[in-house]
N, C-alpha and C positions, 0 to 999 in steps of 0.2 A: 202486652208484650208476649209472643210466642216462643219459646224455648224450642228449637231444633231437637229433634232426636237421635241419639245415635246409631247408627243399625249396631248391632250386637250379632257377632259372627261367631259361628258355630267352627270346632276346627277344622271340617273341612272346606265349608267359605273361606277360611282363612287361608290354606293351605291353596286351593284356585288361585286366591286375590293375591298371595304369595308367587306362586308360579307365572302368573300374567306379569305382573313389577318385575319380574325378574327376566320375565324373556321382552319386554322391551327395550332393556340394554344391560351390560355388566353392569352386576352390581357387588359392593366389599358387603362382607358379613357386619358390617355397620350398621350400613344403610340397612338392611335388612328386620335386623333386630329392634332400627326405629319405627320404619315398619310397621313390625309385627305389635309393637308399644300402639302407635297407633290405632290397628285393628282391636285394640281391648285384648291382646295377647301376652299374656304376663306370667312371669314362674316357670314351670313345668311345662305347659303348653306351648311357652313360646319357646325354649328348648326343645321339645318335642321337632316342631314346624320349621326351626332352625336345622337342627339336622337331617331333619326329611330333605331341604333343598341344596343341602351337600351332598346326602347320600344320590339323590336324584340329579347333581351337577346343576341347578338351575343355580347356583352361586358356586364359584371358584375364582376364590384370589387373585391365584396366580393370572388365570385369563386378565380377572378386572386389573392388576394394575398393567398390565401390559398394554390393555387397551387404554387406561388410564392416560398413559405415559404419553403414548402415540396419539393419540388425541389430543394434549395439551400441547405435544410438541408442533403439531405440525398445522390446529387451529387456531391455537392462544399465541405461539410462538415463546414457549418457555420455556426456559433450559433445564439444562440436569437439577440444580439449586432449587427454584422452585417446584418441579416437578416433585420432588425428593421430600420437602416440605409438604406437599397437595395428600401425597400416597403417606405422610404421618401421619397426617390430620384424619386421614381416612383409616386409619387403624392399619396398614400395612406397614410392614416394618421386616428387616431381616434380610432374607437371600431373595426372597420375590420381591422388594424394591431393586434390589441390585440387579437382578436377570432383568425388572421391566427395565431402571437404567440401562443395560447392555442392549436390551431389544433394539434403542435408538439407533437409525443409522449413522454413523459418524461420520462418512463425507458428508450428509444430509447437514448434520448439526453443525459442521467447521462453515460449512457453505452460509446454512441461517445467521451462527453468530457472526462471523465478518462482514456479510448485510448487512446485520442492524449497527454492528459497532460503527463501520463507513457512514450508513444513511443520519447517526448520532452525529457521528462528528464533524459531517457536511451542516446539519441543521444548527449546530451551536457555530459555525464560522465567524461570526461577528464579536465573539467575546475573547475575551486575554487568554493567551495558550493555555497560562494555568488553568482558570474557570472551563475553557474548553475539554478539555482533560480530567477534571473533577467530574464534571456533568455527563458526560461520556461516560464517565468507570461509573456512574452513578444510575444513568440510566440502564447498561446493560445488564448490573445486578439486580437492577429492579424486576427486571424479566428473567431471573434467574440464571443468567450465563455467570460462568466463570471470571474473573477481574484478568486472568491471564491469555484475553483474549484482546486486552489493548495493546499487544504489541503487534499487531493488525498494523495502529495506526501508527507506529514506530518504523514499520516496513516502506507502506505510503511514504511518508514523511524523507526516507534515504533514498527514497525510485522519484522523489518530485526536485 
């Protein structure tokens, strides 16, 4: 049985292999510091290499949740809620969750969430208003929208 070797990176291999991760899409100083865990960068060094890519811009928060945001919202289809959750998990937290929330456009999101909550509540048709209802506020919190977006089908409902 052969045992793999690990390359062992000097710091400024490190600091390249840093800057290439980083300039192929935003990235949070997380993902980074896992990274740099990875490359055998650990203590001092990888603080060192961490701030090099701040000082140098190859990592900014703020950019990544905003792109964060804009990308789930508008390839995943998630709303504020889970978005909000995605950018915790990622270690942002604070006034840059909130600006990348705000970034959202909001005719954009009213238009998304009344889609899905309609295209939910046309798909569940066949069960009792109640189950219809449940499963509907059910599903759109799944995808992170707000539960205050079933009065959607409250409107519906008085125009049919």
């Amino acid at each position: 049985m052969a045992f793999q070797t690990r390359k062992i990176y000097t710091l400024e291999d490190a600091a390249v292999a840093i800057e290439r991760y980083c300039a192929y899409q935003e990235r949070c100083q997380q993902e980074v510091k896992r990274k740099l865990f990875e490359l055998g960068m650990h203590g001092a060094a990888a603080d060192e290499l961490l701030s090099k890519a701040i000082a140098e811009k190859w990592v900014n928060e703020d950019r990544f949740a905003q792109a964060y945001a804009g990308g789930k919202f508008r390839s995943c289809g998630w709303g504020k809620n889970k978005i909000q959750q995605g950018l915790l998990h990622k270690g942002v937290t604070g006034l840059l969750m909130e600006r990348a929330l705000a970034s959202l456009d909001e005719e954009e999101y009213a238009q998304k969430a009344t889609q899905l909550v309609l295209k939910k509540w046309e798909e569940f048709k066949k069960l009792s208003q109640k189950l219809r209802w449940q499963k509907t506020a059910v599903a759109i919190q799944t995808k992170g929208f707000e539960k205050s977006w079933m009065r959607v089908i409250q409107v519906e409902n008085e125009n049919e």
